[in-house]
C-alpha positions, 0 to 999 in steps of 0.5 A: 079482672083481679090480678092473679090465675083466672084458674086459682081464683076461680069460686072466690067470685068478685066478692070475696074482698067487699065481703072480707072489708077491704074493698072493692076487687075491682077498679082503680082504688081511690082511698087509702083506707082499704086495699084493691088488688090490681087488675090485669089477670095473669097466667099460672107459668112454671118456673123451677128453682135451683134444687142445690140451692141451701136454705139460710134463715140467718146472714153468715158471719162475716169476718170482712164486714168487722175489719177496720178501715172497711167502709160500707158500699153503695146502698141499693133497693128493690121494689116488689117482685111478685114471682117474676123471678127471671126479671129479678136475676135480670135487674139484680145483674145488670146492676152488678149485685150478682153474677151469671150464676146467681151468686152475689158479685158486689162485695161490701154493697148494701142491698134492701128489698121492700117486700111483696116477694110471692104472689101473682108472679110464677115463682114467688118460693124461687124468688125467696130462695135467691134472696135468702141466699144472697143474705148469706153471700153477702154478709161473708162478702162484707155487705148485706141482702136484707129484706122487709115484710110487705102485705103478701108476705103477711098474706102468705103466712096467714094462708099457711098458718090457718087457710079457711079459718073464718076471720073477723074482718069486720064486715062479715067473715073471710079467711086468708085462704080466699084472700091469697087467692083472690090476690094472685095466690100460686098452688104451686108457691103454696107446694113448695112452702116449707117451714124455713120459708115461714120462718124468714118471712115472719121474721122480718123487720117493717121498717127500717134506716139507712143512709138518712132513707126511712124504707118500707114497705107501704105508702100508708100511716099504719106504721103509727099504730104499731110503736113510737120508734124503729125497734118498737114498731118491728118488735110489735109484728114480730111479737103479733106474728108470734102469738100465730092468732088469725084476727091479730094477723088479719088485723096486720094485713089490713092495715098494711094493705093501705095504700096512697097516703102520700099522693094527695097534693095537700095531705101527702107530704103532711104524712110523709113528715109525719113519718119521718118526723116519728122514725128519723130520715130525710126521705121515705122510700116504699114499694106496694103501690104500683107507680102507673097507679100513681100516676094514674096510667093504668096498662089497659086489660087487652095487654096491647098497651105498654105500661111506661116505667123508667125509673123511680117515682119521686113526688110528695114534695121531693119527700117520698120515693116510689119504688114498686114499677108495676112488674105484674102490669107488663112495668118494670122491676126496679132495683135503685141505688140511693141517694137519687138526686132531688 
């Protein structure tokens, strides 16, 4: 089954994606050269968000985080959220980032999420909403809630921006409307979608820098094509995002739905070092590819069997951290303060 509501998908049928050039929509995916979604078919449920929330596209000044003799605090991640946003209040408290109400209780502390907020889960808006206004209730605090892009992201934007708009997805044609729903697309997630919503997502940075970790959001080398540096590489999609063309934004979600680059035995550390070498860092830390994928322990389709994920996934000689716990697989959501020990 591909993962998402059997209702939303329904007439897309299996070959939507083999038809679209990127892959089979069924099966374990072996090669990093084309995306699969993942398999387990998850219900539509409802789930509402705070209606006093206020939307915030900018981090608020914060006088604190200016002040001399101020440090920064402790460097946290999270791993793709997909909607679940019951799991993610649940892990963002139990590691004291915030409190019972959903404000940011952490202070100077230093929060990065690695993409993949919507889709599959039941209330991908109601996750974005929380973030955004973490961002704000974190940089008045003196810390910061930033996030990267991840495919969905991408994803989302091209359904809003041009929905059944043919694509040139090299093999035939497709269009982003009927990639999002194959890929566990919510109508109500699209419902709820409002400008700011577009706004912040297209804005956000691919890759980033901290604390000697080099964070994105997939495991693939696509990065490489898209500049020589940091800044380059974000300033590319910002700028392709811009230009709002449906092939140009296709292009974007192909190759950021790649996936498994790091995992081979010989190949994967090579590529690791590649990356680190061209963008600075002494580990790489990314979301996308779930860690049961990785390790090749797939919760089987009748849901009876329990996908076991305790923690982050380290592997590529020690190089790479995987932080995407297969929340959408009955796994877990994770949230990790780095560093991790070796």
């Amino acid at each position: 089954m591909v993962e998402g509501s059997m209702t939303q998908g329904a007439g897309q049928g299996p070959n939507v994606w083999q038809h679209a050039g990127v892959g089979s929509a069924t099966g374990l995916p072996h090669s990093n050269d084309t995306y699969t979604p993942t398999q387990r078919d998850l219900p539509v449920i409802g789930s509402g968000t705070d209606p006093n929330r206020t939307p915030t596209l900018v981090d608020v000044p914060s006088p604190a985080a200016a002040m001399p003799g101020v440090g920064e605090g402790p460097l946290y991640v999270v791993g793709d959220v997909h909607g679940y946003l019951d799991e993610l209040r649940a892990a963002l408290l139990n590691a004291g980032l915030i409190d019972t109400e959903d404000h940011w209780a952490a202070g100077n502390a230093r929060l990065w999420f690695l993409g993949d907020f919507t889709d599959r889960g039941p209330d991908g808006i109601g996750v974005v909403d929380l973030v955004m206004q973490l961002s704000a209730e974190a940089a008045a605090a003196g810390g910061y809630c930033k996030a990267l892009m991840g495919n969905h992201e991408l994803l989302l934007i091209g359904a809003k921006r041009f929905g059944d708009t043919p694509v040139d997805s090299g093999a035939g044609t497709a269009s982003f409307q009927a990639a999002w729903l194959l890929n566990g697309g919510q109508r109500t997630d699209m419902e709820r979608l409002q400008e700011h919503h577009i706004q912040w997502m297209s804005r956000l940075d691919a890759m980033t820098l901290a604390d000697g970790h080099l964070l994105v959001h997939s495991d693939t080398t696509a990065y490489l094509d898209y500049g020589d540096s940091i800044t380059a590489v974000n300033d590319a999609i910002t700028q392709a995002l811009e230009r709002r063309d449906p092939n140009e934004t296709w292009e974007l979600f192909r190759k950021f739905t790649k996936r498994f680059a790091f995992r081979d035995e010989g190949a994967g550390p090579q590529a690791v070092r590649e990356l680190l070498d061209m963008y600075g860092g002494e580990r790489i830390v990314h979301g996308h590819s779930p860690i049961p994928y990785l390790l090749g322990e797939v919760g089987s389709e009748d849901g009876e069997d329990t996908v076991q994920v305790h923690g982050p996934h380290i592997y590529a000689d020690q190089l790479a951290i995987a932080l995407d716990g297969g929340v959408t697989m009955a796994g877990k959501l994770l949230v990790a303060q780095l560093p991790l020990p070796a």
